[in-house]
PDB file of N, CA, C and O in Angstrom, chain B, residues numbered from 101:
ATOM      1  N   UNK B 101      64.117 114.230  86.399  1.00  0.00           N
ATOM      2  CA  UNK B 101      65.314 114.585  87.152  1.00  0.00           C
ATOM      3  C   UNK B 101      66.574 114.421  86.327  1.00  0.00           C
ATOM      4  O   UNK B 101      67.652 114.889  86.694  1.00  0.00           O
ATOM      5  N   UNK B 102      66.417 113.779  85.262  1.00  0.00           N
ATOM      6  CA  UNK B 102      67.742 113.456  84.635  1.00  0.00           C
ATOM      7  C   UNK B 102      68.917 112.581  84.824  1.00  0.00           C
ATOM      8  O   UNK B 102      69.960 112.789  84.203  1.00  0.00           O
ATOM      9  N   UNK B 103      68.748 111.362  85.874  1.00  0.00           N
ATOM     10  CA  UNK B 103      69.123 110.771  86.101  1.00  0.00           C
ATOM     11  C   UNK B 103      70.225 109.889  85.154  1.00  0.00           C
ATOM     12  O   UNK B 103      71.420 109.616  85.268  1.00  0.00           O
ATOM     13  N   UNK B 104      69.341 109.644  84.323  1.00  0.00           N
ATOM     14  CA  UNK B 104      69.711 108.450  83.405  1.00  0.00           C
ATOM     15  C   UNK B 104      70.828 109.248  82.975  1.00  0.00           C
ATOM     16  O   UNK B 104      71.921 108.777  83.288  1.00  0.00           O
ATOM     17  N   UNK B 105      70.840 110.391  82.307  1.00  0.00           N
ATOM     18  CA  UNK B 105      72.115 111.338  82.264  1.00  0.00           C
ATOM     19  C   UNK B 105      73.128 111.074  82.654  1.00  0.00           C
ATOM     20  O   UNK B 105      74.177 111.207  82.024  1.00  0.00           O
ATOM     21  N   UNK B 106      72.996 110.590  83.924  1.00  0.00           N
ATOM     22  CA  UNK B 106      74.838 110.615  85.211  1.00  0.00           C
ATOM     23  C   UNK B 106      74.791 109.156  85.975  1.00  0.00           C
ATOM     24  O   UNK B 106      75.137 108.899  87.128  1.00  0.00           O
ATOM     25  N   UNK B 107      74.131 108.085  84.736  1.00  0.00           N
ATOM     26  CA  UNK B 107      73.732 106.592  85.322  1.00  0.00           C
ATOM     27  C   UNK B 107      75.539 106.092  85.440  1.00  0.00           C
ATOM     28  O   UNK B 107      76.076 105.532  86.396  1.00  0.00           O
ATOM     29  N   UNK B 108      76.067 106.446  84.351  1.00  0.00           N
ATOM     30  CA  UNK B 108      77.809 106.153  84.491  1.00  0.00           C
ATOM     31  C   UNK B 108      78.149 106.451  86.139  1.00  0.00           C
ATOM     32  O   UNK B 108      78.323 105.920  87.236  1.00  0.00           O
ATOM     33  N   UNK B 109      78.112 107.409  85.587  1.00  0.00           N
ATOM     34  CA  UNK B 109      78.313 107.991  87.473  1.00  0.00           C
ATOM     35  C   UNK B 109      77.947 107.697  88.532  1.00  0.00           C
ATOM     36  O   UNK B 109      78.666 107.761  89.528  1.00  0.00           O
ATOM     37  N   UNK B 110      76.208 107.140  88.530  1.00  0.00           N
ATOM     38  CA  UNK B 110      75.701 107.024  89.958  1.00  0.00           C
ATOM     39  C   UNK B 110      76.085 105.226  89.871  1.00  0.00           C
ATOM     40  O   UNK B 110      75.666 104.569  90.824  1.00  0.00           O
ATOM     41  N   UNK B 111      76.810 104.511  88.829  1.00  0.00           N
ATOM     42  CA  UNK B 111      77.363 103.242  88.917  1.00  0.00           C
ATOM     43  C   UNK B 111      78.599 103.078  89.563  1.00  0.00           C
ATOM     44  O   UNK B 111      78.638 102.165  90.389  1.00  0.00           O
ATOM     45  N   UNK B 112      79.634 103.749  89.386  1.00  0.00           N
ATOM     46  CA  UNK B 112      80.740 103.929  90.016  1.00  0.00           C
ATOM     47  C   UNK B 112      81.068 104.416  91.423  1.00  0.00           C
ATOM     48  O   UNK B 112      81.996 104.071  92.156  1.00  0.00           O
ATOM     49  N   UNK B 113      79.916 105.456  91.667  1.00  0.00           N
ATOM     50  CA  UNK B 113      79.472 105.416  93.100  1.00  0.00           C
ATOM     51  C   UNK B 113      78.963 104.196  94.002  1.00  0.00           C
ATOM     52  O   UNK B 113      79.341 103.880  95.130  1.00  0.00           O
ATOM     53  N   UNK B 114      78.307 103.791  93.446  1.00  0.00           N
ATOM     54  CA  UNK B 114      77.700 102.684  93.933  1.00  0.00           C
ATOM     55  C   UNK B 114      78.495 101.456  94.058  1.00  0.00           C
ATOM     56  O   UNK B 114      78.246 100.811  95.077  1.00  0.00           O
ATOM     57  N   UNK B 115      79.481 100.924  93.195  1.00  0.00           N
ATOM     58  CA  UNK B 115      80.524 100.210  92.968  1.00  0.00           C
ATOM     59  C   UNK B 115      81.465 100.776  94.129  1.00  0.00           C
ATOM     60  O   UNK B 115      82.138  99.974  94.776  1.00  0.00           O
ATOM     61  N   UNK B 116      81.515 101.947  94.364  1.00  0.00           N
ATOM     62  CA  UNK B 116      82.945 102.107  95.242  1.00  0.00           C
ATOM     63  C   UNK B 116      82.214 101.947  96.367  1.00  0.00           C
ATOM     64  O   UNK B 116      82.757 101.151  97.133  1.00  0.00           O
ATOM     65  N   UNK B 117      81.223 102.379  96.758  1.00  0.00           N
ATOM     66  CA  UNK B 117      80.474 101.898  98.086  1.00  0.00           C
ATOM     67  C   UNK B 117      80.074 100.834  98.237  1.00  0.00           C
ATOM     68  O   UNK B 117      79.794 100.591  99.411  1.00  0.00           O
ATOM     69  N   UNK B 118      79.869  99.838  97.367  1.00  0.00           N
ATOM     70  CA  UNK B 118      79.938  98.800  97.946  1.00  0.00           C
ATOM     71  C   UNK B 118      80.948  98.154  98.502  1.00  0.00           C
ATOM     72  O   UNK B 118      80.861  97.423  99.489  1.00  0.00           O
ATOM     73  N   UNK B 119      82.431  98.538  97.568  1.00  0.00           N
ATOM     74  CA  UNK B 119      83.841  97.619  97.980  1.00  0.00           C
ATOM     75  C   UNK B 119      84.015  98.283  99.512  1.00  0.00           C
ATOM     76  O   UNK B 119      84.362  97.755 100.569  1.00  0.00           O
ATOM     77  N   UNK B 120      83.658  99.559  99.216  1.00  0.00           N
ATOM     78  CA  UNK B 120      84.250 100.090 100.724  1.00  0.00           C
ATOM     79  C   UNK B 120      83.257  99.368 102.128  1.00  0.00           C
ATOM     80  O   UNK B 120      83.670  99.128 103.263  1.00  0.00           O
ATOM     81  N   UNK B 121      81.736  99.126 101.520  1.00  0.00           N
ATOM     82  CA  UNK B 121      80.974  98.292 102.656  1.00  0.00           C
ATOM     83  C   UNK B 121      81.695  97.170 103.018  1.00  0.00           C
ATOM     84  O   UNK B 121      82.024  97.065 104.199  1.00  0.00           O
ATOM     85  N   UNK B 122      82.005  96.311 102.226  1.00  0.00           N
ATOM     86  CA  UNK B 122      82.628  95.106 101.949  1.00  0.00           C
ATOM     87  C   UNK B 122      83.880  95.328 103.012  1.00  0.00           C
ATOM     88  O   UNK B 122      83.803  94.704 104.070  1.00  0.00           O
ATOM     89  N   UNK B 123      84.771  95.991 102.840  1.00  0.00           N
ATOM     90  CA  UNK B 123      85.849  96.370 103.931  1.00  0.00           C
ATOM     91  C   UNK B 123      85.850  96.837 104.833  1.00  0.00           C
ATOM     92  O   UNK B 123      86.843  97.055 105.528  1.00  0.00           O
ATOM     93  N   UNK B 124      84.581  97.159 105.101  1.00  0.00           N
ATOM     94  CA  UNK B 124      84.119  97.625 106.638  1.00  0.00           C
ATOM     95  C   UNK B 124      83.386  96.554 107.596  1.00  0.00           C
ATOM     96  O   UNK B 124      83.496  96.343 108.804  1.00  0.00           O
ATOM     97  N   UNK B 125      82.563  95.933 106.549  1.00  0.00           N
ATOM     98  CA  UNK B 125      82.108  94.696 107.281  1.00  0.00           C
ATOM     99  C   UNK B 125      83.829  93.926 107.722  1.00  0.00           C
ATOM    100  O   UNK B 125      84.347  93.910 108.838  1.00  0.00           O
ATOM    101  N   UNK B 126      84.319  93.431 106.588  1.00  0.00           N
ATOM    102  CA  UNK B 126      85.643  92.424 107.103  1.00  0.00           C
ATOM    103  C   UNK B 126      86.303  92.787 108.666  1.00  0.00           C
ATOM    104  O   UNK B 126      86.903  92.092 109.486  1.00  0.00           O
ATOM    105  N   UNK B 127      85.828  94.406 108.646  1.00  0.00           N
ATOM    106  CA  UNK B 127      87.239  95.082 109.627  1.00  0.00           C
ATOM    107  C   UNK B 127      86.401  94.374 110.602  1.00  0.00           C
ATOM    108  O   UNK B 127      86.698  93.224 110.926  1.00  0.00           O
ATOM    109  N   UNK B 128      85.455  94.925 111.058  1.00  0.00           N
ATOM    110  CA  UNK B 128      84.620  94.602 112.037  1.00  0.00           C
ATOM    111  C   UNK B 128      84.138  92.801 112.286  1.00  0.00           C
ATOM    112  O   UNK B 128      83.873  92.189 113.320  1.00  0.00           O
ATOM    113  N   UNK B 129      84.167  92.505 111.314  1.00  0.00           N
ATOM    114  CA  UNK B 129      84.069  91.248 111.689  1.00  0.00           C
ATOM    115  C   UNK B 129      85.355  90.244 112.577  1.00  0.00           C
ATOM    116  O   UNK B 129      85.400  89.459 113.524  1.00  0.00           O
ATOM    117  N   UNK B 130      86.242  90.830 111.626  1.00  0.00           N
ATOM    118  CA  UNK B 130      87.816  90.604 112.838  1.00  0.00           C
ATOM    119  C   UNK B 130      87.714  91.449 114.044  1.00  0.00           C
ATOM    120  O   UNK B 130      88.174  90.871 115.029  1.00  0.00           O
ATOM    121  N   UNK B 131      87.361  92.366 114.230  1.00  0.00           N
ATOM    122  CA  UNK B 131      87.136  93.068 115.854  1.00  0.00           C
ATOM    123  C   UNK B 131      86.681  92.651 116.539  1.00  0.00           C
ATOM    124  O   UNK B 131      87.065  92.633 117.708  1.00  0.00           O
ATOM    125  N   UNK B 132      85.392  91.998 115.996  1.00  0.00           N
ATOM    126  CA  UNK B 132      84.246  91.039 116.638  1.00  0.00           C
ATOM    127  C   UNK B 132      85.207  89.793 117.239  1.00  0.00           C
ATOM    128  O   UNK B 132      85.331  89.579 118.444  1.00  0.00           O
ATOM    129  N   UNK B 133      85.720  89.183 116.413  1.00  0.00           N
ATOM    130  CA  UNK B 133      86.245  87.841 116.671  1.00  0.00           C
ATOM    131  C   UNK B 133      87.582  87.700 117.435  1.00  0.00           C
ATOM    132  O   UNK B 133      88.089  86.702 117.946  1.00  0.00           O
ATOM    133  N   UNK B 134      87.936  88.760 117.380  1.00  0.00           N
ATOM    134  CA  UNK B 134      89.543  88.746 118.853  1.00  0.00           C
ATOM    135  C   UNK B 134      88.949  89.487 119.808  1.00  0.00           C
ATOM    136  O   UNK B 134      89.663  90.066 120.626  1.00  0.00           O
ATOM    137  N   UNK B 135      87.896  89.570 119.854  1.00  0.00           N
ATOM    138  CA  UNK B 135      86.933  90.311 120.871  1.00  0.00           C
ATOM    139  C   UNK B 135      86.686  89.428 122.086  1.00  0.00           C
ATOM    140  O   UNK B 135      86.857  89.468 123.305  1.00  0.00           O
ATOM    141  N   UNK B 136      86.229  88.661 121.213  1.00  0.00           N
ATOM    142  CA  UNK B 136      85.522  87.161 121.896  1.00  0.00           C
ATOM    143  C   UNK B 136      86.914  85.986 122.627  1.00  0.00           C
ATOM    144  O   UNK B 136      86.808  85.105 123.479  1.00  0.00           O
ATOM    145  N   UNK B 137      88.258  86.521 121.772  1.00  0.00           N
ATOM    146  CA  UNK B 137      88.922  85.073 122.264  1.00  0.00           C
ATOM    147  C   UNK B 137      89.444  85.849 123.507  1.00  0.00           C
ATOM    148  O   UNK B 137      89.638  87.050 123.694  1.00  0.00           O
ATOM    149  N   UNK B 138      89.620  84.644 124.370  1.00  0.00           N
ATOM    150  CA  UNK B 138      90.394  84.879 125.467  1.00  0.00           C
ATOM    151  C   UNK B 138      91.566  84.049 125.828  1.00  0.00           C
ATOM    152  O   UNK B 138      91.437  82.854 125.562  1.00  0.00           O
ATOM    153  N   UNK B 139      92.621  84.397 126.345  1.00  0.00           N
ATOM    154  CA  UNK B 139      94.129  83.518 126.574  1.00  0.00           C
ATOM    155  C   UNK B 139      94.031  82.649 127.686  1.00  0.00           C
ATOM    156  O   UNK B 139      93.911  83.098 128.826  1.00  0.00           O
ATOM    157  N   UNK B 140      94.066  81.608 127.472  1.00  0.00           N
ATOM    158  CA  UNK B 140      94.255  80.772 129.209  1.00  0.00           C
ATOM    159  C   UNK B 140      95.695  80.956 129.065  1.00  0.00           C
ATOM    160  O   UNK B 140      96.532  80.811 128.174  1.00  0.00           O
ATOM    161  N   UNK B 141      95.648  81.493 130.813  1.00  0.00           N
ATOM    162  CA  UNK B 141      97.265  81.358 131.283  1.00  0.00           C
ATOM    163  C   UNK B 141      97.515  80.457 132.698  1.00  0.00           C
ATOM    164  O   UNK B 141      97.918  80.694 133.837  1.00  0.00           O
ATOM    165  N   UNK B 142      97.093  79.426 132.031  1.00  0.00           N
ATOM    166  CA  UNK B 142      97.573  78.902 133.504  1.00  0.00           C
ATOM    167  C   UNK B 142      98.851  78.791 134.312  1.00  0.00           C
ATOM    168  O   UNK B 142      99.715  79.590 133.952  1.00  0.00           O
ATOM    169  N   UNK B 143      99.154  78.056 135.237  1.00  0.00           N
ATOM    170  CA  UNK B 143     100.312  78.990 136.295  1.00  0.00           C
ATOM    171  C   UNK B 143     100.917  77.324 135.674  1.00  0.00           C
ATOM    172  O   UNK B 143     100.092  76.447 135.421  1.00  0.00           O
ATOM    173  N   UNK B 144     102.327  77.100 135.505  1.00  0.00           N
ATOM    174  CA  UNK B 144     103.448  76.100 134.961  1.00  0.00           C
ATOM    175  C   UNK B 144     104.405  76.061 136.102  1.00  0.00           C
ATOM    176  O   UNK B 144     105.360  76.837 136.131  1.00  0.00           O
ATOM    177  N   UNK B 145     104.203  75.252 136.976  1.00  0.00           N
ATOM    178  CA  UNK B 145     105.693  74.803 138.068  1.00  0.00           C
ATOM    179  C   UNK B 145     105.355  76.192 138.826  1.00  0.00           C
ATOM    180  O   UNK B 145     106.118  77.156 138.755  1.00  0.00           O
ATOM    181  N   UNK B 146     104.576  76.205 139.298  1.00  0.00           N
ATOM    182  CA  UNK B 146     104.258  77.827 140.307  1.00  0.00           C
ATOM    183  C   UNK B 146     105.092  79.514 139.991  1.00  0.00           C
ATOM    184  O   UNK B 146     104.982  80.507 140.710  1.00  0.00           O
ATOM    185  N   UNK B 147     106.068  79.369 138.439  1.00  0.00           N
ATOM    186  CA  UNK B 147     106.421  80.381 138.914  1.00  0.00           C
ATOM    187  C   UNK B 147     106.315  81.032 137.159  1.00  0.00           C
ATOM    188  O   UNK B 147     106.831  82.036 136.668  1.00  0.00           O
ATOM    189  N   UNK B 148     105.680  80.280 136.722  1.00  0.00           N
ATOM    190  CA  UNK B 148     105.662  80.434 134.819  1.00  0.00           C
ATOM    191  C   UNK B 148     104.169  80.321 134.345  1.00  0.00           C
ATOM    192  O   UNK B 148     103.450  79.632 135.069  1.00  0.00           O
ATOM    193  N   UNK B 149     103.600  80.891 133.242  1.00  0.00           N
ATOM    194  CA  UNK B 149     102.426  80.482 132.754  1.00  0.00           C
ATOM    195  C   UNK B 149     102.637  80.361 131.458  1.00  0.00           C
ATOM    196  O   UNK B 149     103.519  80.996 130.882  1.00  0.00           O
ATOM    197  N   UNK B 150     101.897  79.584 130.910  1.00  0.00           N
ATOM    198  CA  UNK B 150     101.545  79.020 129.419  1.00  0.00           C
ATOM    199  C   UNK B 150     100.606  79.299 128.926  1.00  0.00           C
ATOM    200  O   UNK B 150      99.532  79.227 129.524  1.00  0.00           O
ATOM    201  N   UNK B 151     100.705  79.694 127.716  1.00  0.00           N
ATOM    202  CA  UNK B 151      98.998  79.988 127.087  1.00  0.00           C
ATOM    203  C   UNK B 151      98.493  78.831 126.425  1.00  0.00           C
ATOM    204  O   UNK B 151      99.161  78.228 125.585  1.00  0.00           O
ATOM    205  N   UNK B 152      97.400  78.511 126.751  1.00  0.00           N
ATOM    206  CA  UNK B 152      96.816  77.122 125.953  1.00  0.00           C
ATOM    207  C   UNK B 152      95.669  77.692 125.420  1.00  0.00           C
ATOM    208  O   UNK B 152      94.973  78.679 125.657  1.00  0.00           O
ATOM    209  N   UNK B 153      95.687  76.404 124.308  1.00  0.00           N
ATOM    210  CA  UNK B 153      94.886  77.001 122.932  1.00  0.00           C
ATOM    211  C   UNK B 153      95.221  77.713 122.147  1.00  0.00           C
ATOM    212  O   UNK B 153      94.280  78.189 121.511  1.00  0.00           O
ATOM    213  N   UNK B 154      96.432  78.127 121.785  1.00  0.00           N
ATOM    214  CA  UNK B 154      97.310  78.987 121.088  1.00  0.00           C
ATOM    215  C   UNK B 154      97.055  78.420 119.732  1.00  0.00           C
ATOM    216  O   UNK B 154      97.014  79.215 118.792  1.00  0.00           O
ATOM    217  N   UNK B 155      96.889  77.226 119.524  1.00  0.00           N
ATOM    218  CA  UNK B 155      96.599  76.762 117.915  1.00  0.00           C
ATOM    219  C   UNK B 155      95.606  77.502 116.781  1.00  0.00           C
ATOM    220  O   UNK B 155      95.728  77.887 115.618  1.00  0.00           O
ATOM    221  N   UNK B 156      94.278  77.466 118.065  1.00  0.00           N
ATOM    222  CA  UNK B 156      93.052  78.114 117.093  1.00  0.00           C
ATOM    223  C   UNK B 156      93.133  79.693 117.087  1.00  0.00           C
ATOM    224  O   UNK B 156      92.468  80.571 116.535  1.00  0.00           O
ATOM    225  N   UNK B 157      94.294  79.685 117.984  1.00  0.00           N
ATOM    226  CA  UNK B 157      94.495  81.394 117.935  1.00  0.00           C
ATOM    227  C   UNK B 157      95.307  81.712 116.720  1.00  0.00           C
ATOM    228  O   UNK B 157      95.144  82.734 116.054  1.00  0.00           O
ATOM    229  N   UNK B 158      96.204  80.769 116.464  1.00  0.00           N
ATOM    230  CA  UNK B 158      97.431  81.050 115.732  1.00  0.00           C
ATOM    231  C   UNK B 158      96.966  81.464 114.200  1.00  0.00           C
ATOM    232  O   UNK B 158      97.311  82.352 113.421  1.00  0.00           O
ATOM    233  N   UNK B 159      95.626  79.940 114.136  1.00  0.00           N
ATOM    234  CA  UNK B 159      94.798  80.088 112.969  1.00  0.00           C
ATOM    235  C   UNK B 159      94.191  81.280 112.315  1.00  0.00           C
ATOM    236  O   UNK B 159      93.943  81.444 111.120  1.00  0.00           O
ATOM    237  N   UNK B 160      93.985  82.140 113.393  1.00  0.00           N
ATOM    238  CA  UNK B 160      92.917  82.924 113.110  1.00  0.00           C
ATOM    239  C   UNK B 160      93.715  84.054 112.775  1.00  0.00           C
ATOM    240  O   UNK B 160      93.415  84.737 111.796  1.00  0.00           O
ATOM    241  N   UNK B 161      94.888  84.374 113.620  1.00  0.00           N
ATOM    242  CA  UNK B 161      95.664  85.129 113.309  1.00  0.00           C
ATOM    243  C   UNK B 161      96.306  85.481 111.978  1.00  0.00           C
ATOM    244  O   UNK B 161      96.650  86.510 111.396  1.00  0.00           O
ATOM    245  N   UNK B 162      96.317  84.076 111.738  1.00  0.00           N
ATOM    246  CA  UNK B 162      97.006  83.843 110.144  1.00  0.00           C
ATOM    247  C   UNK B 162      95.894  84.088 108.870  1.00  0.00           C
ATOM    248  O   UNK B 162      96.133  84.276 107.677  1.00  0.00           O
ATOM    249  N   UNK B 163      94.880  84.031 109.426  1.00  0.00           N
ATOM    250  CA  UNK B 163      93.934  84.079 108.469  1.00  0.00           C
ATOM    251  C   UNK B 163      93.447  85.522 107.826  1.00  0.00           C
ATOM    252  O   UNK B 163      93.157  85.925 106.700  1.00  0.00           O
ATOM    253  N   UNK B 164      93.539  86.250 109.561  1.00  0.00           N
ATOM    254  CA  UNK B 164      93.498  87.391 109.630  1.00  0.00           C
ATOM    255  C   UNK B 164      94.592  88.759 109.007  1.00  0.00           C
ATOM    256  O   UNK B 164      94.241  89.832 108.516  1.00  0.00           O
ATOM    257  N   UNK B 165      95.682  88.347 109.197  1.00  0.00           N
ATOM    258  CA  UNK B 165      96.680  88.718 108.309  1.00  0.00           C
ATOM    259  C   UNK B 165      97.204  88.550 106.857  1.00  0.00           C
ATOM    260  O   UNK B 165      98.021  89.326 106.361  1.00  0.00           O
ATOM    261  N   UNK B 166      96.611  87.350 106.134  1.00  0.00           N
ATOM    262  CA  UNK B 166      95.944  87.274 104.841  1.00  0.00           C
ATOM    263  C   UNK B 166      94.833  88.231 104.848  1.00  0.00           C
ATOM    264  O   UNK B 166      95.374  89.296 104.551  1.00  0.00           O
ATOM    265  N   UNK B 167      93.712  88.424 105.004  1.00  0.00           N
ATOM    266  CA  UNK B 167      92.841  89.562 104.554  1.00  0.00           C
ATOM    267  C   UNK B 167      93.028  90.899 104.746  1.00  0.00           C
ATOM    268  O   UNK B 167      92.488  91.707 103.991  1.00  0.00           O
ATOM    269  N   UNK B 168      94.030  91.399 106.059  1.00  0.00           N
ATOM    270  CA  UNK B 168      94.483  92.557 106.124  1.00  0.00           C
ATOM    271  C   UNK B 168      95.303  92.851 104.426  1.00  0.00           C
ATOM    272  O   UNK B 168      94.843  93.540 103.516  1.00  0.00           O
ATOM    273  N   UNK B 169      96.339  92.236 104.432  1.00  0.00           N
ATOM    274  CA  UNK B 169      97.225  92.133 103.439  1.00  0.00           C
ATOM    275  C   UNK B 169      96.656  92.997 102.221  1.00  0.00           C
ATOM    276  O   UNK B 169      96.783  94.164 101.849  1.00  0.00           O
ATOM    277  N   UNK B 170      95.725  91.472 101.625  1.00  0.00           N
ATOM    278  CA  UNK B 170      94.566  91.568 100.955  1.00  0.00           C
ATOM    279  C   UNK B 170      94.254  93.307 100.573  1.00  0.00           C
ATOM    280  O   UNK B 170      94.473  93.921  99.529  1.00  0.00           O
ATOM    281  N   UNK B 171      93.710  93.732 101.774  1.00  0.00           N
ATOM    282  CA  UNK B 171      92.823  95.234 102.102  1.00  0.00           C
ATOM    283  C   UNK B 171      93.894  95.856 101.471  1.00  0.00           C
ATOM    284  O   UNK B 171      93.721  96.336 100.351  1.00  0.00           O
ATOM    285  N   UNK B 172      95.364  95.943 102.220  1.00  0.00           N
ATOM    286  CA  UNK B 172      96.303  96.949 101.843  1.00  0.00           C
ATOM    287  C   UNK B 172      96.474  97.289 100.363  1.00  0.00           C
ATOM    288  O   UNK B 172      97.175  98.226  99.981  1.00  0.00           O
ATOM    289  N   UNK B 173      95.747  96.419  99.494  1.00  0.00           N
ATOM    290  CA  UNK B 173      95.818  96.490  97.920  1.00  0.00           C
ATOM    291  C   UNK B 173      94.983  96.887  96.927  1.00  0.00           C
ATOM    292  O   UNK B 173      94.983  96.978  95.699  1.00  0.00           O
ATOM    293  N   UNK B 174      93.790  97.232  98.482  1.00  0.00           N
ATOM    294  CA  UNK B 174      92.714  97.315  97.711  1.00  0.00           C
ATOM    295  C   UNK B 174      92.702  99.413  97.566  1.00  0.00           C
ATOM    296  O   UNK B 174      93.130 100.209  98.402  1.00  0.00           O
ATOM    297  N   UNK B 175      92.095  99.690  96.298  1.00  0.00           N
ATOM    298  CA  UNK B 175      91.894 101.030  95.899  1.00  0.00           C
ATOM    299  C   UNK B 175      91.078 101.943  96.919  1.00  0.00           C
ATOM    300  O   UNK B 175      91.349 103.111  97.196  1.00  0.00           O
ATOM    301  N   UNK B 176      90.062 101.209  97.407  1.00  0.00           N
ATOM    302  CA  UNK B 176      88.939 101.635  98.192  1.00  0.00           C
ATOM    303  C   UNK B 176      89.547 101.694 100.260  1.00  0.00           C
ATOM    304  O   UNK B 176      89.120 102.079 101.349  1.00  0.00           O
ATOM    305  N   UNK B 177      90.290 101.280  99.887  1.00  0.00           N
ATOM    306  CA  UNK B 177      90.915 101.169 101.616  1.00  0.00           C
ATOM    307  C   UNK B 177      91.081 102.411 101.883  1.00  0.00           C
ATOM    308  O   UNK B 177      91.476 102.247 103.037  1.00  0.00           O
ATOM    309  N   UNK B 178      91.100 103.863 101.699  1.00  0.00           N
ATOM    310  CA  UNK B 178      91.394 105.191 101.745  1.00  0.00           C
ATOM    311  C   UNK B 178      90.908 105.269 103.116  1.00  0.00           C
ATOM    312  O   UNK B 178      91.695 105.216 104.061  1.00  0.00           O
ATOM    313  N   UNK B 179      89.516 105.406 103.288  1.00  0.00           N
ATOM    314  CA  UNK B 179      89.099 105.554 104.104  1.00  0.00           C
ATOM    315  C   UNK B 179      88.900 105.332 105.878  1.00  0.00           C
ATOM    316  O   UNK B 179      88.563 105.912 106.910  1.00  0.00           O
ATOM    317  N   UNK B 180      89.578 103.531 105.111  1.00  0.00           N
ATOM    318  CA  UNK B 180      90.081 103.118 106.630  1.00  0.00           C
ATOM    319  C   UNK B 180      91.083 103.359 107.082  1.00  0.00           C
ATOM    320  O   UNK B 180      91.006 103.252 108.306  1.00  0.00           O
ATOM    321  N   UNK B 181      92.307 103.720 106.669  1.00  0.00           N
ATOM    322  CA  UNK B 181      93.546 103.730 106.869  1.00  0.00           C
ATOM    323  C   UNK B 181      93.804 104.413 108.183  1.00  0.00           C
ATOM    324  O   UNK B 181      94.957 104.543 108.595  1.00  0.00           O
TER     325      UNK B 181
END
């Protein structure tokens, strides 16, 4: 088949599909995970609510916006955009 011929080639393919797997898993794995959280709002003096647990939210948020960032730099992000 001639493979070995266009091995440059079928490497760089393979290289860009992986980064792009790699950034598809991440996306989805953050979809997954604000999927799952939920806000307590409980009711404050009968006429206000508060969200509790806002900490591990805050975390995640922040964490999450580091790897977006991250993505925005990456060559292979084309696709998701």
């Amino acid at each position: 088949m001639g493979l070995l011929t266009h091995s440059d080639s079928c490497c760089d393919i393979g290289e860009r599909a992986e980064k792009e797997f790699n950034i598809e898993n991440m996306l989805n794995d953050m979809f997954g995970i604000w999927e799952k959280i939920n806000f307590e709002l409980p009711v404050y003096k009968e006429t206000t609510h508060i969200i509790r647990g806002c900490d591990k939210i805050q975390e995640t948020l922040d964490e999450h916006i580091i790897n977006t960032q991250a993505m925005q730099f990456s060559p292979f992000k084309k696709p998701f955009e």
